[in-house]
VOPAMAR-164291 format. One line per 4 residues: number of its first residue (from 1); their letters; for each residue x negated, y negated, z of C-alpha. Coordinates in steps of 0.001 Angstrom, whole numbers, plus 500000, padded with zeros to 6 digits. Example, Ala and Ser with C-alpha at 12.3 -4.5 7.8 and 13.67 -1.06 7.14 Angstrom:
BEGIN
1	AS	487700 504500 507800 | 486330 501060 507140
END
This chain:
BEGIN
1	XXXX	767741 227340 179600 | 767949 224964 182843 | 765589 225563 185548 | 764805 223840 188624
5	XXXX	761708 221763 186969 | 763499 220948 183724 | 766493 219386 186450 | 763741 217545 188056
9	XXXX	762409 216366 184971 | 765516 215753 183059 | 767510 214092 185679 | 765266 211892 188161
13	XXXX	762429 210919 186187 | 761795 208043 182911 | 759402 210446 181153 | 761580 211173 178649
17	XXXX	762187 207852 177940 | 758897 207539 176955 | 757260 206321 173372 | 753985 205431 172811
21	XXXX	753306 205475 176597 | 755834 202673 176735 | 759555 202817 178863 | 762298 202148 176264
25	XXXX	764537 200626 178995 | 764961 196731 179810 | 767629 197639 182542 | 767432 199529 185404
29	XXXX	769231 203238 185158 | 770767 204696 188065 | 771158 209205 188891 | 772985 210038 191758
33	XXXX	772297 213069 193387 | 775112 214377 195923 | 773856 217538 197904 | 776449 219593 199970
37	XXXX	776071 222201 202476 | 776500 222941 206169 | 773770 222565 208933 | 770478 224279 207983
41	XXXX	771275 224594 204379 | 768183 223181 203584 | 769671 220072 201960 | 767118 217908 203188
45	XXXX	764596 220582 201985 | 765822 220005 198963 | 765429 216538 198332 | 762189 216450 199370
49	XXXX	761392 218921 197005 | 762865 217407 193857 | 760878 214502 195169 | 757627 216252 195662
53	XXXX	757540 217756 191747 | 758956 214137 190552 | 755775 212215 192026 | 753602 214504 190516
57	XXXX	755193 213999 187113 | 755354 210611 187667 | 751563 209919 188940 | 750358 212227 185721
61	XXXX	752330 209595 183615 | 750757 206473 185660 | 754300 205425 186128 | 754662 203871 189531
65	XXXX	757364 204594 192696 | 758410 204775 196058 | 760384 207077 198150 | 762449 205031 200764
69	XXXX	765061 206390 203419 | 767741 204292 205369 | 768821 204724 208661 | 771874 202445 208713
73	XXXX	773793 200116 206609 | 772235 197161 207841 | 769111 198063 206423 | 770442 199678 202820
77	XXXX	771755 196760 202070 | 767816 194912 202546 | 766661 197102 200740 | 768665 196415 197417
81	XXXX	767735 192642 198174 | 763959 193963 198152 | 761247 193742 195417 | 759692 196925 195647
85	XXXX	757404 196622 192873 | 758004 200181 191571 | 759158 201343 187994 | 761057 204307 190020
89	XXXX	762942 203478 193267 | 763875 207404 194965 | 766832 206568 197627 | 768156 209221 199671
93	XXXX	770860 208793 202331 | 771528 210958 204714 | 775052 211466 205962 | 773702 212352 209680
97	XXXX	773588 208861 210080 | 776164 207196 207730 | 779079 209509 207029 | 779206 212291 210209
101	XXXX	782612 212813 209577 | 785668 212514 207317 | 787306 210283 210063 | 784621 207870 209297
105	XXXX	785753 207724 205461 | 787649 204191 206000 | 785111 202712 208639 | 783705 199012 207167
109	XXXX	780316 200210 207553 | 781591 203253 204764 | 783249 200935 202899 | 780479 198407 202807
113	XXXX	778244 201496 201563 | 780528 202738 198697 | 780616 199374 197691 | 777232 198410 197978
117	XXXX	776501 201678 195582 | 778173 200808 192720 | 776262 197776 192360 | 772613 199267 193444
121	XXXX	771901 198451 189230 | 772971 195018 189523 | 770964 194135 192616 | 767687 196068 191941
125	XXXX	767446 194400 188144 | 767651 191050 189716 | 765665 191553 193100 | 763306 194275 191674
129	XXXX	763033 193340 188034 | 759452 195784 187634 | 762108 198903 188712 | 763527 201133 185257
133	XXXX	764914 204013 186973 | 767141 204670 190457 | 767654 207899 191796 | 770140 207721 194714
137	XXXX	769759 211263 197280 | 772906 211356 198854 | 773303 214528 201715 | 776382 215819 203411
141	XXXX	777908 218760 205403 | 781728 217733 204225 | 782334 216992 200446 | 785060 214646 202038
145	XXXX	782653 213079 203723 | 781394 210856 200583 | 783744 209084 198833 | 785572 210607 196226
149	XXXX	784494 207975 193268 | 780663 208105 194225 | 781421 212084 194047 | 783024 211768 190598
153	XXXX	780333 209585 188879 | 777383 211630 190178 | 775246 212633 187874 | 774431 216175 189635
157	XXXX	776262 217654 192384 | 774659 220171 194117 | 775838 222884 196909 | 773470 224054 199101
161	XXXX	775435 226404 201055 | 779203 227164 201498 | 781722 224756 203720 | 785325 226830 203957
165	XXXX	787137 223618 204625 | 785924 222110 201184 | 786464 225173 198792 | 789419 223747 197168
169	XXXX	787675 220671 196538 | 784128 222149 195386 | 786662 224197 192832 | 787141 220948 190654
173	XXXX	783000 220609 190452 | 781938 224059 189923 | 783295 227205 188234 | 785163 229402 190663
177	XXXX	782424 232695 190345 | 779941 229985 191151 | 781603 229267 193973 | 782396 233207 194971
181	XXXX	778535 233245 194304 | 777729 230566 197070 | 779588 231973 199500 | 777800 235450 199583
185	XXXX	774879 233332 199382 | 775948 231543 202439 | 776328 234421 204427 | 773088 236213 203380
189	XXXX	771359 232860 204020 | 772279 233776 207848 | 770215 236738 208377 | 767530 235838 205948
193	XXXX	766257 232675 205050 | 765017 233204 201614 | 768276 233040 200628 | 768115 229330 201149
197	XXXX	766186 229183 197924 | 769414 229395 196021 | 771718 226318 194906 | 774148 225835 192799
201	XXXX	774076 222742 190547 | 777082 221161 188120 | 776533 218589 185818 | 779557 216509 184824
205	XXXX	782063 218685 186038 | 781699 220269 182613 | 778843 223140 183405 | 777844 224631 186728
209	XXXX	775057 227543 187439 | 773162 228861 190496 | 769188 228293 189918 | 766890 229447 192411
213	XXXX	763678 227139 193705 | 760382 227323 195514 | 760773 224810 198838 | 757774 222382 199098
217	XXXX	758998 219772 201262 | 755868 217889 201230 | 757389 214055 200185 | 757101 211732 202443
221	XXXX	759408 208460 202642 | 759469 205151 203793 | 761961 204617 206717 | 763870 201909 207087
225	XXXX	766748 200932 209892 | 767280 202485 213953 | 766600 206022 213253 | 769393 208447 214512
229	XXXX	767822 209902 217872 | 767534 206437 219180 | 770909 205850 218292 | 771853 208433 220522
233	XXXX	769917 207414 223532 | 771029 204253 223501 | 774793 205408 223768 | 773858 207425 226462
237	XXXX	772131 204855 228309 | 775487 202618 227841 | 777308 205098 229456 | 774776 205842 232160
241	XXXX	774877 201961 232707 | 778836 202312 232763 | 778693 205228 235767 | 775936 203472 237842
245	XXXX	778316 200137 237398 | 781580 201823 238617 | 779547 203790 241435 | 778462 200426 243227
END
């Protein structure tokens, strides 16, 4: 029977790769992780709770990682030319910076990302060669808002909470009670926030189920790139600049 641990276990850690306390693997493996929901879903939550029971599992084993976060595309793409001297390398991008809306599906800097993800393995075994396992975190309120081929060769998709717009879409991930399921949860999850301890998880397209979990967002991650509030002060300051220009 799956449960939350056995997901966390299963899916975004080497353990069971292990024999005689030695990884089987010569090349780097890569999960993907694509989380869905609407504003405070708890997506982030999430993550950082997957991540929190997967570095105790991993520090119990003596197996070494690091939990990074990027801020922009600039900096992603450092970070797969980076040694980070880490048998597991935890990614997690967040689409409040990268992917805000559908419209930006065909921008370079999406494009650039999408591509840049399908060859994470390629530039982690040569710039990271110590690195055996990566677990890419990707978050997002739209399901159209990550590309439909990093959505189809995920290794878990997971819905945190109901988006009407996308229920056609979610339909060819998860089994349509699951998704009748999610949406009751997604209204509940309004007036009480325990519901927010529910997601619904499909693996392959092939089997979907709604598994409850106990939030401990205690990971903590390295940041990397211009972190979205600044971002946002400098536009306004460009258009404050702008008015004060056109005033004198």
């Amino acid at each position: 029977m799956l449960t939350f641990k056995k997901l966390v276990l299963y899916f975004s850690t080497p353990v069971y790769f292990l024999k005689g306390q030695k990884l089987l693997d010569t090349q780097p493996r890569l999960r993907t992780w694509v989380v869905f929901g609407p504003m405070e879903s708890g997506k982030t939550t999430f993550v950082k709770t997957v991540l929190y029971y997967q570095n105790q599992i991993l520090e119990k084993y003596g197996i070494s990682f690091r939990n990074v976060q990027f801020f922009d595309v600039e900096s992603f793409v450092k970070g797969l030319m980076t040694n980070w001297k880490a048998t597991v390398l935890n990614i997690f991008i967040d689409d409040a910076v990268f992917l805000a809306d559908s419209r930006a599906s065909m921008t370079k800097n999406n494009q650039m990302l999408t591509q840049m993800y399908f060859y994470i393995r390629h530039y982690i075994e040569h710039y990271s060669r110590q690195t055996r396992l990566i677990n890419v975190f990707w978050s997002a309120q739209s399901v159209t808002a990550i590309d439909k081929r990093v959505r189809d060769t995920a290794t878990l998709i997971v819905l945190k909470g109901m988006v009407r717009a996308n229920e056609k879409i979610l339909r060819e991930y998860f089994f349509p009670s699951i998704v009748r399921k999610m949406q009751m949860i997604q209204i509940m999850s309004t007036i009480d926030d325990k519901y927010k301890s529910y997601f619904a998880v499909s693996l392959q397209k092939s089997y979907s189920k709604v598994l409850k979990y106990k939030p401990k967002p205690y990971a903590r991650f390295e940041q990397y790139g211009e972190k979205p509030e600044f971002k946002v002060q400098n536009l306004y300051k460009g258009v404050f600049k702008e008015d004060e220009e056109i005033s004198s």
